[in-house]
Every structure is written in C-alpha cells, then in structure tokens.
C-alpha positions as CSV (number, residue, x, y, z in Angstrom):
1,X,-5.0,-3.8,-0.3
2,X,-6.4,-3.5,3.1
3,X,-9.4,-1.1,3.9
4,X,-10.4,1.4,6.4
5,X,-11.7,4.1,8.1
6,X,-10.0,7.5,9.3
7,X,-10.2,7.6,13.1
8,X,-8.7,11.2,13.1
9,X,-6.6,13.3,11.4
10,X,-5.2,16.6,12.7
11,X,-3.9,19.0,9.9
12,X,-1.9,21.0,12.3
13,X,-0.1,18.1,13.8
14,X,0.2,16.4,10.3
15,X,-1.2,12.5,11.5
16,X,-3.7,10.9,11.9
17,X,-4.7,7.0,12.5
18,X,-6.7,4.6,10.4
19,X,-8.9,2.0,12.2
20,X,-8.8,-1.0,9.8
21,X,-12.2,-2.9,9.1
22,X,-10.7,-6.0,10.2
23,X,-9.5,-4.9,13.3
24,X,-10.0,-6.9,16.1
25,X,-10.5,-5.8,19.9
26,X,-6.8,-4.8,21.3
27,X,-5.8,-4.4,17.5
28,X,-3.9,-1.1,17.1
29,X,-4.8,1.9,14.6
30,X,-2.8,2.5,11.2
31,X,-0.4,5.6,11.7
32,X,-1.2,7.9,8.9
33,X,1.6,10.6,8.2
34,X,1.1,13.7,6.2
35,X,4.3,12.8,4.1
36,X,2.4,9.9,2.8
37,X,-1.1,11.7,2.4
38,X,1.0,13.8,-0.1
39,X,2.4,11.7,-1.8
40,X,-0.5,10.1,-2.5
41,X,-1.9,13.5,-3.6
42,X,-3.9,14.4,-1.0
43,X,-3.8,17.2,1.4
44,X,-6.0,16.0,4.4
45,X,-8.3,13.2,5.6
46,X,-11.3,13.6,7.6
47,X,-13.1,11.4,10.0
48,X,-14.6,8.3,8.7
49,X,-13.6,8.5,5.6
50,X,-13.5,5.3,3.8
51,X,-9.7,4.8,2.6
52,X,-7.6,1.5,1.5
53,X,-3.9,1.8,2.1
54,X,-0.9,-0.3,1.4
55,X,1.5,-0.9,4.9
56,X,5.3,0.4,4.8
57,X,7.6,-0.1,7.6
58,X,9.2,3.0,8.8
59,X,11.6,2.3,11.7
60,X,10.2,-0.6,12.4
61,X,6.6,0.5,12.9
62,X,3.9,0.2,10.4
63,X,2.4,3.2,8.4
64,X,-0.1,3.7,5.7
65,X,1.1,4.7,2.5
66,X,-0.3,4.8,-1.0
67,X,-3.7,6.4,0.3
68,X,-6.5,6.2,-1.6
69,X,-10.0,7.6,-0.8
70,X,-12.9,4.8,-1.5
71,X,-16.8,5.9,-2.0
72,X,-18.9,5.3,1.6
C-alpha cells in the first residue's frame, strides 16, 4: 500500500492531492476526492498528514482511495 503525505486539501472545494514518498522530480501528486475521504470514514485531511492509500482509476486518471491516516 503506497505511502504519503497530504499536499493540500481544501474542504470547500472537496480535493485535495497526495505527494507520495517515492515521488520522484516531475512525478505528479495523488488526486484525493472527498467521495473517497468518505468512504474511507473521514471527513477532511490536513497538510502533511502522513496517509497510505490504495490507487483506483477513475476515467482513466489515478485517485487515492481507501485512505487511511498513519502516525507522523
């Protein structure tokens, strides 16, 4: 299961991104949707937060789903 940390995550908007800690230079952020957050049964991330993820396609871009929050 990959591991991260929340780049942003705006409640009004409902997104957010996930830098992963593998990412290389040029590599892009982890779409985070609140959709997913909730269905993972949480209501909002905030920045830096430690987090691993699974990767779903969704119209053929990747998202996180199955979020779960990981101790610093």
């Amino acid at each position: 299961m990959p591991t991260g940390r929340v780049k942003f995550y705006d409640v009004h908007k409902s997104y957010g991104f996930i830098t992963p800690d593998d990412a290389k230079e040029g590599d892009k952020d982890i779409f985070v949707h609140f959709r997913e957050l909730k269905a993972s049964g949480l209501e909002f991330l905030r920045e830096q937060q430690k987090v691993s993820y699974e990767l779903k396609e969704v119209k053929g871009r990747n998202i996180a789903s199955q979020i779960k929050l990981l101790a610093p």
